[in-house]
N, C-alpha and C positions, 0 to 999 in steps of 0.2 A: 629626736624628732627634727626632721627639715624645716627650717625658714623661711620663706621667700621675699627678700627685703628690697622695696622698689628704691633706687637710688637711681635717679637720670644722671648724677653727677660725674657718678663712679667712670673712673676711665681703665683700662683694665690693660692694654696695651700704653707698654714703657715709652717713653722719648729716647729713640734710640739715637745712637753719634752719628755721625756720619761717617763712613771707612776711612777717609784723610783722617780728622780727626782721635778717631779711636787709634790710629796707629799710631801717631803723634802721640797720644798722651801713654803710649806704653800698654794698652788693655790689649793688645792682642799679641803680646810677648806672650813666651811660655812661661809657667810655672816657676821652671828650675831647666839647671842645666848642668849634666851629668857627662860626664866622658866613663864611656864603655870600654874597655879592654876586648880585645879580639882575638880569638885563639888563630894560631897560624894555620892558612887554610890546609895546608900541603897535611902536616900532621893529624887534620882534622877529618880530611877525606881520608885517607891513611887509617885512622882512627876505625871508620865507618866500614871500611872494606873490609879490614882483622874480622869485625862485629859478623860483617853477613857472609866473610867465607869459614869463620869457625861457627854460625849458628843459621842454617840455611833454611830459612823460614819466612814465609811472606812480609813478615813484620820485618824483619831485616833486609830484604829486599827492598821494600817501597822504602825503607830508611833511606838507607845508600845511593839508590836509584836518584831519588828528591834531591839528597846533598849535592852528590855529583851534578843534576841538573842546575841547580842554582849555582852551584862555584863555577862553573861552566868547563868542565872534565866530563863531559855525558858518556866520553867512547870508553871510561876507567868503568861502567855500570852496565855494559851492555851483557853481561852475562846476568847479573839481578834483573834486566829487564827479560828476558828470557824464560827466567822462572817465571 
């Protein structure tokens, strides 16, 4: 069963820092800090292309397509954009 308890006291919103200070004191660092390994892209698009010219299927198309646009090789996809 619900309560409904009058309290005028209650404050409900925190005291928050002010952005100079929260950065100062470190609260708006990250967690943690991780170094990612990176696969070499050349191998990687390489990789993608093998995929969608030995299994020519839309799913491998939009794969290859996507990689290609992001590494920025768009003209290695122009035939997956085709299909």
């Amino acid at each position: 069963m619900a309560t409904n308890i009058e309290n005028n006291r209650r404050r409900i919103v925190p005291h928050w820092l002010e952005f100079q200070l929260a950065l100062q004191s470190g609260e708006l660092d990250p967690t943690e800090t991780r170094l990612v390994s990176a696969l070499p892209a050349d191998s990687f698009i390489l990789k993608k292309k093998e995929e969608w010219t030995n299994n020519r299927t839309l799913l491998f198309a939009t794969d290859f397509l996507g990689v290609a646009y992001v590494m920025g090789y768009p003209e290695l996809a122009i035939d997956a954009a085709k299909f």
